[in-house]
Backbone bond lengths (Angstrom), bond angles and torsions (degrees), N, CA, C in turn:
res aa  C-N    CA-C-N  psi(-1)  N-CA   C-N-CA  omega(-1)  CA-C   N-CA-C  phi
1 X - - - 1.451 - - 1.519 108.52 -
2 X 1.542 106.84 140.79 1.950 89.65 -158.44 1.781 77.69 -102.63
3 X 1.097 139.66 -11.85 1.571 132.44 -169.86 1.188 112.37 -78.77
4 X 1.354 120.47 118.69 1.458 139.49 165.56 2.230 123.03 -7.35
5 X 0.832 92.12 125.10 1.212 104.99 -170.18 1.053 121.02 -49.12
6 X 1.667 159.89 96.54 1.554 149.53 -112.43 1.712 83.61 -137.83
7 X 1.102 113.22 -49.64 2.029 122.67 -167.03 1.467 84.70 -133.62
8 X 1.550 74.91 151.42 1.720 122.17 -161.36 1.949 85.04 -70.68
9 X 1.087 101.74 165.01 1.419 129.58 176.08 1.673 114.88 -65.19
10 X 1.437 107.37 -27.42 1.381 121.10 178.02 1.642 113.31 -81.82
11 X 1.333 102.91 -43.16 1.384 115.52 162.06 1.623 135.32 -54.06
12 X 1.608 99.00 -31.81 1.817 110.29 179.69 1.487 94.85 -81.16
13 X 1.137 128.72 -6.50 1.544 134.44 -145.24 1.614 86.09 -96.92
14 X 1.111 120.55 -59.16 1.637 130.43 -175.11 1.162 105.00 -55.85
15 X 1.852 117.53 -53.89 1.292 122.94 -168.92 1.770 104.93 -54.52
16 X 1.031 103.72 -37.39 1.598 102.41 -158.42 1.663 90.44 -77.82
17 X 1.212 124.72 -54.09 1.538 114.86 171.45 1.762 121.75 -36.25
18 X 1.445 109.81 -32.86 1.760 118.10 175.58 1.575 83.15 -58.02
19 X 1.222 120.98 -64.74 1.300 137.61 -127.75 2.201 105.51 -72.75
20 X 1.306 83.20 -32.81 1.404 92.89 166.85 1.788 124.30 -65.98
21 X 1.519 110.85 -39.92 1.163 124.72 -165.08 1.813 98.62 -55.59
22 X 1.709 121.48 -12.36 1.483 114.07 -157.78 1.361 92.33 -150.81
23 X 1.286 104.63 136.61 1.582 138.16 179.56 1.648 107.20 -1.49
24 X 1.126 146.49 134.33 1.391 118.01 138.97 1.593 145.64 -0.09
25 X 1.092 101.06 -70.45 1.515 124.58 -177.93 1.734 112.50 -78.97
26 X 1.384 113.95 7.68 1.511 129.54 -166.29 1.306 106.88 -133.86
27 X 1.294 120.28 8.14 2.039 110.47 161.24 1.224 122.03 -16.73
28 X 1.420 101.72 -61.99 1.919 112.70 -170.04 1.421 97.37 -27.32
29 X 1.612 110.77 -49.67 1.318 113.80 -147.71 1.884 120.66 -65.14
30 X 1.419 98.18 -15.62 1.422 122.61 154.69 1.730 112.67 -56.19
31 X 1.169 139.90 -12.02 1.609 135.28 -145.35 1.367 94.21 -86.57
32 X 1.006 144.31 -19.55 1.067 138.86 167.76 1.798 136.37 -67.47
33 X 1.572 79.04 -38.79 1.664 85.97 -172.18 1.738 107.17 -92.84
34 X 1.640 91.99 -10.78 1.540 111.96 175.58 1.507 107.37 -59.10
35 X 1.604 114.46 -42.94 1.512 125.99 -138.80 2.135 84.17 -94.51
36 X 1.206 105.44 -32.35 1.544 111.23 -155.91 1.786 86.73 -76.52
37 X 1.505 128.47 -52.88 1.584 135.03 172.36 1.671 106.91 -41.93
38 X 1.330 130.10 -39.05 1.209 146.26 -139.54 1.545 83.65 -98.53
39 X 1.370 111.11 -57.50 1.562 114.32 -172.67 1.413 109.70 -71.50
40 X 1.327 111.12 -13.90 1.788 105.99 -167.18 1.303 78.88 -73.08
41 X 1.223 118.15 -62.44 2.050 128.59 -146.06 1.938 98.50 -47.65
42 X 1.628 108.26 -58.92 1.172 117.63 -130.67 2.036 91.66 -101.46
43 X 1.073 108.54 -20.68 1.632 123.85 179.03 1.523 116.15 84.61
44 X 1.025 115.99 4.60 1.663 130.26 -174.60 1.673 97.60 -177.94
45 X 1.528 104.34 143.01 1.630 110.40 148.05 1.845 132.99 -85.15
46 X 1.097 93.53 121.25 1.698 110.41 -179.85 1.031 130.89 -61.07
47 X 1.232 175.27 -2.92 1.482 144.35 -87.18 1.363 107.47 -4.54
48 X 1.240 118.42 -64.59 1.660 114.31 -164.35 1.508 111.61 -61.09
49 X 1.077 133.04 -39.76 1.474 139.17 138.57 1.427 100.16 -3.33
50 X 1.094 92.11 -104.84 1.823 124.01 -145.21 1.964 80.43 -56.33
51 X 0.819 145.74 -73.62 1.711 135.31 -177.09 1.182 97.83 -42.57
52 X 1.166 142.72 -46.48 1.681 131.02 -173.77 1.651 100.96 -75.02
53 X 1.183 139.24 -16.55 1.772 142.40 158.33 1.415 97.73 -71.09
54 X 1.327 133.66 -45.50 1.574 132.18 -162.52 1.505 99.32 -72.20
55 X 1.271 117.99 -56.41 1.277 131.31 171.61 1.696 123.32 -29.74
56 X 1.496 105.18 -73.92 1.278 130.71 154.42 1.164 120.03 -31.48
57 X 1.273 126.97 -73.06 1.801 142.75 141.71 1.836 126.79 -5.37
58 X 1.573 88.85 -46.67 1.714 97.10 -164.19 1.383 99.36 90.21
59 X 1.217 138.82 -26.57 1.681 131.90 177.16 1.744 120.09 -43.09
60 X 1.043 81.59 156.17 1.878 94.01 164.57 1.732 91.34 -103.26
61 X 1.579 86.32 131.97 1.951 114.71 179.08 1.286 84.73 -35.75
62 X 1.627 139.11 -74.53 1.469 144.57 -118.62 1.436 86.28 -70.33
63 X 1.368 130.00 -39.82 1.713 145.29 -155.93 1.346 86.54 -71.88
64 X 1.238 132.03 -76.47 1.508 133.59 -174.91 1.796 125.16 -40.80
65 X 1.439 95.14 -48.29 1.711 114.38 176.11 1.653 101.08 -54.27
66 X 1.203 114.30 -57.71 1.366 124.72 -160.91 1.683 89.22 -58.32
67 X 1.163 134.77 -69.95 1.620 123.99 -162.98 1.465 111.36 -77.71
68 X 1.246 125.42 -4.49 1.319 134.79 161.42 1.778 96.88 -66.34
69 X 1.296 112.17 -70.90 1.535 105.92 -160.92 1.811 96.70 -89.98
70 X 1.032 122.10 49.94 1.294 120.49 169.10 1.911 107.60 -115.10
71 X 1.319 99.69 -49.12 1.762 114.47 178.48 1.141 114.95 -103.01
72 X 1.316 97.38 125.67 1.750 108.83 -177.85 1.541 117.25 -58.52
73 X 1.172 109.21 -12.03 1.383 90.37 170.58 1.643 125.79 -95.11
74 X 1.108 106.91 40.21 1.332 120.23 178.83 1.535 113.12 -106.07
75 X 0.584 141.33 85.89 1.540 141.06 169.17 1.536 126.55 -38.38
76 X 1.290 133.04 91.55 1.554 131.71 -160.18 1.800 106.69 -84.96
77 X 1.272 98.25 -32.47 1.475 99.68 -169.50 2.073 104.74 -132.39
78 X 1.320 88.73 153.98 1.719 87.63 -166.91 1.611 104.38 -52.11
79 X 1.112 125.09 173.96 1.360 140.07 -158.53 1.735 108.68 -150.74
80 X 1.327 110.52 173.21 1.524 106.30 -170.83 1.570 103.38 -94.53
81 X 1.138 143.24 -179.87 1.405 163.51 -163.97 1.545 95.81 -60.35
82 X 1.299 115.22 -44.84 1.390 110.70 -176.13 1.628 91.14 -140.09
83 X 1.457 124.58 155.90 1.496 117.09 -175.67 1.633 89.49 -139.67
84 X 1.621 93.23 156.64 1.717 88.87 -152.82 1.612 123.22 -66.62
85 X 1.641 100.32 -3.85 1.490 99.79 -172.28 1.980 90.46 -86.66
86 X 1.251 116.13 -24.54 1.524 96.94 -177.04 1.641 96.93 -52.40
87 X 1.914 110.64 -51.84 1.283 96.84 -152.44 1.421 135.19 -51.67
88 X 1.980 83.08 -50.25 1.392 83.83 -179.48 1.788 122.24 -60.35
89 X 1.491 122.24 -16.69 0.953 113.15 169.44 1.853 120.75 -67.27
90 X 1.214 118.63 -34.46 1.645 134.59 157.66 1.413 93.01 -34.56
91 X 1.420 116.23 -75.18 1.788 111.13 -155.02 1.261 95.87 -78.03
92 X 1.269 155.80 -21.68 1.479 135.47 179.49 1.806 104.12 -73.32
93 X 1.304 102.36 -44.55 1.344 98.30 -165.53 1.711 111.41 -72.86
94 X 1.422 107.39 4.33 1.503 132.12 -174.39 1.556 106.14 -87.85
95 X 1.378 101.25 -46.91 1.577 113.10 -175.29 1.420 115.81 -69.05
96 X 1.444 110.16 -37.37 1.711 122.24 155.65 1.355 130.87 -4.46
97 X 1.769 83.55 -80.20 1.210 115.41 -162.65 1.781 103.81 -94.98
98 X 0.927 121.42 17.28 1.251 121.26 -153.23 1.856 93.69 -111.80
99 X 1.144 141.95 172.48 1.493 126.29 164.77 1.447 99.31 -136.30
100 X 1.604 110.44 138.28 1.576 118.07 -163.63 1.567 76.67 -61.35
101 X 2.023 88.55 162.88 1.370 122.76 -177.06 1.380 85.91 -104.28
102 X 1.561 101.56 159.06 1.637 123.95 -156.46 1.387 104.42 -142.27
103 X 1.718 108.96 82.48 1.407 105.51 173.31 1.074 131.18 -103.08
């Protein structure tokens, strides 16, 4: 791929593992788990992002954009240090593991 490097080397590493799970001729079908690796690394998707997944992919950008801004768990625009759906997912999964106090 002659286009500039968007995710770390550790990151293409995962992608290509999605990428294995489905046919040859069926990458696209990776775009998802591509877009969720992409978002771990980078904390939001960019434009420049999500075209460097399309790229990677074999997709047309528009193909990528569209399931990016389709599921909320995609992040379009930067976000704060923690955003409230991480948290509240942090404190539920806190309460879990946690064992009521016994006073």
């Amino acid at each position: 791929m002659n286009a500039p490097m968007v995710l770390s080397p550790e990151a293409l590493a995962k992608i290509d593992q999605a990428i294995a799970k489905y046919p040859p001729d069926q990458r696209q079908s990776a775009v998802m788990a591509a877009l969720t690796i992409a978002q771990d690394e980078k904390g939001w998707l960019s434009t420049e992002t999500m075209d460097f997944v399309a790229r990677y992919l074999g997709m047309q950008p528009i193909a990528v954009y569209e399931v990016a801004s389709f599921y909320t768990m995609y992040d379009l625009k930067p976000v704060g240090s923690t955003s409230s759906r991480s948290a509240r997912i942090f404190r539920a999964r806190s309460r879990a593991r946690t064992p009521p106090r016994r006073t």
